[in-house]
C-alpha positions in Angstrom: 60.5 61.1 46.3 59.8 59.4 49.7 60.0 60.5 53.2 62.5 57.7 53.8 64.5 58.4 50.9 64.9 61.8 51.6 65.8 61.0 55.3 68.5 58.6 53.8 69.9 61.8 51.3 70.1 63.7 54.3 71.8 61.2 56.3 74.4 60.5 53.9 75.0 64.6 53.1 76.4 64.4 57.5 78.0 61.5 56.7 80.6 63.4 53.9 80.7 66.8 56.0 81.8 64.6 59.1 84.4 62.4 56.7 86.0 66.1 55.3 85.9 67.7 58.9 88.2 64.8 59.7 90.3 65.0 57.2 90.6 68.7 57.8 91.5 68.2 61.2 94.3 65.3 60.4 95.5 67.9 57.7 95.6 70.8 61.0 96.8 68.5 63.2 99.7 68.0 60.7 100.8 72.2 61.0 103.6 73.4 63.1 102.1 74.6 66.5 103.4 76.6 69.4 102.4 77.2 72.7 100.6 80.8 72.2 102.3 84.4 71.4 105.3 85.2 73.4 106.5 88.7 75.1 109.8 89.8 75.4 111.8 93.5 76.9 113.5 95.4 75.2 117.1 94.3 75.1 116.3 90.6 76.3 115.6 88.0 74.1 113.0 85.2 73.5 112.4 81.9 71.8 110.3 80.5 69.4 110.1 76.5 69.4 107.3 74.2 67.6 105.3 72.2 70.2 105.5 69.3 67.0 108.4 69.8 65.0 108.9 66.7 62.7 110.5 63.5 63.4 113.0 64.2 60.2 114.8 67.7 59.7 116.4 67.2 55.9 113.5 69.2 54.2 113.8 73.1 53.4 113.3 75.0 57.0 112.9 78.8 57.1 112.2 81.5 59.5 110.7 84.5 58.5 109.7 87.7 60.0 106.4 88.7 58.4 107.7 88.6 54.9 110.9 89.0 55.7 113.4 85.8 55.6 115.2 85.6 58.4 117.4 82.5 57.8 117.1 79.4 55.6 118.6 75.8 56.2 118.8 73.1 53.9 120.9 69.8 54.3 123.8 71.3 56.1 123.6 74.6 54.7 122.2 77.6 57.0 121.8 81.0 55.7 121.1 84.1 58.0 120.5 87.4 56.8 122.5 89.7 57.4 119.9 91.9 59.6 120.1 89.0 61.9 123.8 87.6 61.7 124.6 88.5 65.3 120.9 88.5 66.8 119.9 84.8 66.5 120.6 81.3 66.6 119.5 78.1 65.7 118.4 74.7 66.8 118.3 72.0 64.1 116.5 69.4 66.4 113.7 71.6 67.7 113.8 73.8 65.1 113.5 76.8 67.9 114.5 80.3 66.8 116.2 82.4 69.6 115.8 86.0 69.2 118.2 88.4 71.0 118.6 91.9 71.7 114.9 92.6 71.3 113.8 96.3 70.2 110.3 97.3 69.8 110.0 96.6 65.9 110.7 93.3 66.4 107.0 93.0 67.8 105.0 90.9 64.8 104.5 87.5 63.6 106.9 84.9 62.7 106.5 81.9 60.6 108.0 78.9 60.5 108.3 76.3 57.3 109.2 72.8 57.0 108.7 71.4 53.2 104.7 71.9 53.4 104.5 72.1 56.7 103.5 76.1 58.7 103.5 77.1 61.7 103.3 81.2 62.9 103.1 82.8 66.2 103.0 86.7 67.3 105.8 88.6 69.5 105.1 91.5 71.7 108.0 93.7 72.7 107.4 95.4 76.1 109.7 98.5 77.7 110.2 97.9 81.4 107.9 99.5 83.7 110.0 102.1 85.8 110.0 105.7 87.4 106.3 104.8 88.7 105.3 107.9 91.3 102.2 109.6 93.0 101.7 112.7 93.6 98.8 113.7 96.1 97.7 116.9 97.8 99.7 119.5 99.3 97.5 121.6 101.3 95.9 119.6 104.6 93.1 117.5 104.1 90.0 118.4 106.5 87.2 116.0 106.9 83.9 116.7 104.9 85.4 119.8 103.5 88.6 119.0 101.3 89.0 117.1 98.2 92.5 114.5 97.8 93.2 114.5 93.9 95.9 111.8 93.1 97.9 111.5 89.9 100.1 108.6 88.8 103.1 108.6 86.4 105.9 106.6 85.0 107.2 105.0 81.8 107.1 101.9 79.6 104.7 100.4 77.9 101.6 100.2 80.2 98.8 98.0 79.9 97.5 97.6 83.3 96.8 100.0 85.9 95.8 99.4 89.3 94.7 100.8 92.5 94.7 99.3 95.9 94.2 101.5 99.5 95.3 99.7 102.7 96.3 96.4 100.6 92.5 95.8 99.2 91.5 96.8 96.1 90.0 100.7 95.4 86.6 100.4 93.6 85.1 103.7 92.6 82.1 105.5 94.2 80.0 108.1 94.9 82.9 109.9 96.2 85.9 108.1 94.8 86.4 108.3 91.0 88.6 107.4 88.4 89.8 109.2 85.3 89.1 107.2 81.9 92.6 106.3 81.6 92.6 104.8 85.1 95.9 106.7 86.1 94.4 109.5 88.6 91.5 109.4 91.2 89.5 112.0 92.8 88.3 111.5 96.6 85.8 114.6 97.1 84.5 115.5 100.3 87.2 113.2 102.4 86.3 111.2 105.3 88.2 110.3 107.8 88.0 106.7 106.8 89.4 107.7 103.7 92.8 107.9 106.2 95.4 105.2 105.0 98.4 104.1 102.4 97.5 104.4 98.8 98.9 102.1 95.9 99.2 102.5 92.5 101.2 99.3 90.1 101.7 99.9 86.1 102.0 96.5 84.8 102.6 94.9 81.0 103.3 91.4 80.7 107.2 91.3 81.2 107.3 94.0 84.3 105.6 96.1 86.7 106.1 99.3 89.3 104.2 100.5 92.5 104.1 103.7 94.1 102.6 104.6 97.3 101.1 107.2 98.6 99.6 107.8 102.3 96.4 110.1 103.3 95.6 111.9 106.2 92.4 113.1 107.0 92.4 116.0 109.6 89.0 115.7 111.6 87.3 116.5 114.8 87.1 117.4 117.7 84.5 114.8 118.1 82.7 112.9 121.0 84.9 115.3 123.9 84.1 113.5 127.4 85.0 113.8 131.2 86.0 111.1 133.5 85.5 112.1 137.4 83.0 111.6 139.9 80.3 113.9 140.6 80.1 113.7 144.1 83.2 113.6 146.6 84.7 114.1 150.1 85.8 117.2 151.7 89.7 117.3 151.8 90.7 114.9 149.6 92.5 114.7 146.0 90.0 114.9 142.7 91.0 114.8 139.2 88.3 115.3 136.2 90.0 113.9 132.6 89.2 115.4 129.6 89.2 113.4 126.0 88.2 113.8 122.5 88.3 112.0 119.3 90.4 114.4 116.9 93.4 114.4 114.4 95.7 115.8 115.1 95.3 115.4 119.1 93.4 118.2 120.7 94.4 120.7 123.1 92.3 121.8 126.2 91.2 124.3 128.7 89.0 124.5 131.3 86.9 126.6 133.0 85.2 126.8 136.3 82.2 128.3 136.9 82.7 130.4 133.3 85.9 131.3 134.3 89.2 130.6 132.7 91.1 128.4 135.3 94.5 129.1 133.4 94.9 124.9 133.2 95.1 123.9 129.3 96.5 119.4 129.7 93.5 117.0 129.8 93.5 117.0 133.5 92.2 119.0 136.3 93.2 118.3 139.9 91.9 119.5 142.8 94.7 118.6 145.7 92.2 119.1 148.9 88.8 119.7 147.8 87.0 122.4 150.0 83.4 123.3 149.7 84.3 126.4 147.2 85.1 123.5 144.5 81.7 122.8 144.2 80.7 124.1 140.2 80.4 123.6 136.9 83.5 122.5 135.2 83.4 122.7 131.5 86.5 121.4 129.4 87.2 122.8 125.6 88.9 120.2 123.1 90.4 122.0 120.5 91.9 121.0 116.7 94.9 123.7 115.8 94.4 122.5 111.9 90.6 122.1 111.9 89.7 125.4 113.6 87.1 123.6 115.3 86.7 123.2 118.9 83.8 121.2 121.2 83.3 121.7 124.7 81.6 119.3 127.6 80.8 120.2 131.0 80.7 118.1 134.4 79.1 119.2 137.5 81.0 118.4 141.0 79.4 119.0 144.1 81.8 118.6 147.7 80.1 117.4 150.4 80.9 116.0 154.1 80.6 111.9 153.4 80.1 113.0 149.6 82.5 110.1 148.8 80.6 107.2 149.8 82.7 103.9 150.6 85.4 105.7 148.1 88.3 107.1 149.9 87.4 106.0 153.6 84.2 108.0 153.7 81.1 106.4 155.5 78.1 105.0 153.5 75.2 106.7 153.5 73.3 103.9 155.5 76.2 104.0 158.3 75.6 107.3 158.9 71.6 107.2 159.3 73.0 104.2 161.6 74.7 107.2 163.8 72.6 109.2 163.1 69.5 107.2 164.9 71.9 106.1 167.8 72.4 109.7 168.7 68.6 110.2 168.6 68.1 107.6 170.7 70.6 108.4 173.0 69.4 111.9 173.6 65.8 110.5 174.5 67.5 108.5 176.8 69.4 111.3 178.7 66.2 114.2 178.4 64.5 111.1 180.1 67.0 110.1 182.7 66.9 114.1 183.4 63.5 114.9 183.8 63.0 111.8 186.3 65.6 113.7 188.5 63.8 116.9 188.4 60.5 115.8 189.3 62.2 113.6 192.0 64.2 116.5 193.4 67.5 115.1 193.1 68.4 118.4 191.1 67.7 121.3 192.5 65.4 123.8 190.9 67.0 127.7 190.5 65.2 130.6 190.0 65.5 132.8 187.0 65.1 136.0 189.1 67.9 138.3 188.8 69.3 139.2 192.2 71.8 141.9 193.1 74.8 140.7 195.4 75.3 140.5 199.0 76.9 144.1 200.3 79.2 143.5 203.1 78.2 140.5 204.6 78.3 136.6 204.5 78.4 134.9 200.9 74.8 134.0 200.2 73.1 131.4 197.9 69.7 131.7 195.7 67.5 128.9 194.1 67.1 129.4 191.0 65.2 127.6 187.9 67.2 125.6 185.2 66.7 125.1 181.6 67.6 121.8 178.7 68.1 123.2 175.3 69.5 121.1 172.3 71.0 122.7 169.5 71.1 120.4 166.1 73.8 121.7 163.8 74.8 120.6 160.5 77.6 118.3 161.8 76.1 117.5 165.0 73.3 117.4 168.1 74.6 118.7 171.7 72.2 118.8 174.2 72.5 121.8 176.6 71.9 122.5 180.7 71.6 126.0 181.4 71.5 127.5 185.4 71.8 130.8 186.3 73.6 131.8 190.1 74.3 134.6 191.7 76.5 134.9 194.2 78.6 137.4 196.3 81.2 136.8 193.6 79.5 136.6 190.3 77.0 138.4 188.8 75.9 136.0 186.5 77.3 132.5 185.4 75.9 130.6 182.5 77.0 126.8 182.9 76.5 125.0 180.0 77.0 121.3 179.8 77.8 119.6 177.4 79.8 116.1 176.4 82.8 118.5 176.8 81.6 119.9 180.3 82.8 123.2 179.1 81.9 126.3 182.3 81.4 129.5 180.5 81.2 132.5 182.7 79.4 135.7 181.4 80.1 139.3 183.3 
């Protein structure tokens, strides 16, 4: 045998498998077909109708349930049996099959005939989906310490369970994770992100139920801060605000200076500040259900000016702007003041103490005079101190000032 003869054997062999496939497949395309298996509830009903029933409807037709008949027409004959009288009914020119009053044992196939002609399809029989429920933890959930167990129930016939938290879908983790029958999930070592509405649906393909379920994660208290300046006037009106990051809200105290200030809202006002207030404030933030409490501290020191531009205080560069016009100032009058000394146009007075004139005329001594300036933490006054004796007085110290204030000493 040739190569080409055995290429033509070969070629033929195709040719009769493709010529039978055809014919198969006019001979399937011939069968009753329907549209796929239907699903029905218990108590509803459902129908079964060929996608090709055939153009003529005088040949033997019969339904039957698995082997059981279910009814037979023929002409215009139609037999039902009796396990069916008052469940179905019949449509001659579709040759659909309703089904009513469904029960669970009417799940199986059906098959229809026409003369030579079958068709089947398959029935599922659902019970509703109802009563679905959660039930989650009773005892306080604390952040990193508890773990939120969540169990699902409820009845039908369940082929689908799923979980959703916040309305997107729960995939399991490290820390989340899911019993084999998908019906109950474990959270261990909660977060607070773990916070939020949990959803559970049982579905089957004629029904469904949700339950929800919501989480609270107890945390903190975390990041605890103080808002208030750290520098500020005398005399005017301070507050220092406490927060924290915690669930529930935290309380808090305060102290000043390590000592129990008796004031437990988030704020601390000082009406009139005096220099006293300057300290150590600390503020505790504390979580009633946690047990845990954090605590910050803020350091405030009271000062003349210590406000700045805040609160009609004077900047730091205006007041080295006074500061150096005062200076300047007082050169100018120690100046002016020594010229008239050494010109004589103020007299010189002696410091010598002298006794007083006994019984005569009021008399008059030089004496010598003194400049003194006294720098103080508020101000600088400048000083002129003489001492005179007279009949009179002892002793006067006259000190001048820019109040020209006389004191007299004994």
């Amino acid at each position: 045998m040739t190569a080409e003869s055995s290429i033509m054997m070969v070629s033929h062999g195709l040719y009769g498998i493709l010529w039978m496939l055809s014919c198969f497949g006019q001979f399937l395309s011939e069968d009753l077909q329907f549209p796929g298996p239907a699903n029905g509830a218990i108590g509803g009903s459902v129908v079964f109708r060929p996608d090709n029933p055939p153009a003529t409807s005088d040949e033997l037709i019969q339904w039957h349930f698995g082997p059981i008949p279910i009814l037979t027409v023929q002409s215009d004959l139609t037999l039902i049996a009796p396990a069916y009288r008052d469940r179905v009914s019949f449509d001659r020119t579709t040759l659909a099959l309703e089904l009513q009053n469904l029960r669970l044992d009417d799940s199986g196939i059906y098959r229809l005939t026409v003369d030579t002609l079958t068709g089947e399809t398959l029935l599922h029989v659902f019970e509703n989906i109802t009563n679905v429920r959660l039930t989650g933890p009773k005892e306080p959930l604390i952040e990193e310490e508890s773990t939120a167990n969540i169990t699902s129930n409820g009845t039908g016939n369940i082929t689908s369970v799923q979980w959703m938290k916040d309305n997107s879908p729960l995939s399991p983790s490290n820390s989340i994770i899911f019993s084999s029958d998908n019906r109950s999930v474990s959270i261990s070592k909660v977060q607070r992100s773990d916070s939020g509405e949990y959803q559970c649906t049982y579905s089957n393909p004629i029904s469904s139920g949700t339950a929800k379920l919501s989480l609270v994660i107890n945390y903190g208290p975390n990041d605890v801060s103080i808002k208030g300046k750290d520098v500020v006037d005398l005399g005017v009106r301070v507050s220092l605000s406490c927060s924290a990051n915690s669930e529930p809200a935290a309380s808090f105290s305060w102290k000043f200076n390590g000592s129990d200030t008796g004031v437990t809202t988030d704020t601390f006002t000082i009406e009139q500040t005096d220099f006293k207030d300057s300290g150590d404030y600390e503020c505790t933030a504390l979580n009633s259900l946690t047990k845990r409490n954090t605590t910050k501290n803020h350091a405030l020191l009271v000062k003349v000016g210590g406000g700045g531009k805040v609160g009609g205080g004077l900047s730091s560069g205006a007041i080295a702007g006074i500061v150096i016009g005062v200076l300047v100032a007082v050169a100018g009058i120690c100046g002016l003041i020594v010229y008239l000394t050494k010109n004589k146009k103020i007299p010189k007075i002696n410091l010598s103490k002298s006794g007083p004139a006994r019984g005569g005329a009021q008399t008059r001594q030089d004496a010598v005079g003194d400049f003194h300036f006294l720098f103080s933490h508020h101000s600088i006054t400048f000083y002129y101190i003489t001492n005179i004796t007279n009949t009179y007085w002892e002793r006067a110290v006259i000190v001048t000032n820019c109040n020209s204030v006389i004191q007299p000493q004994r």
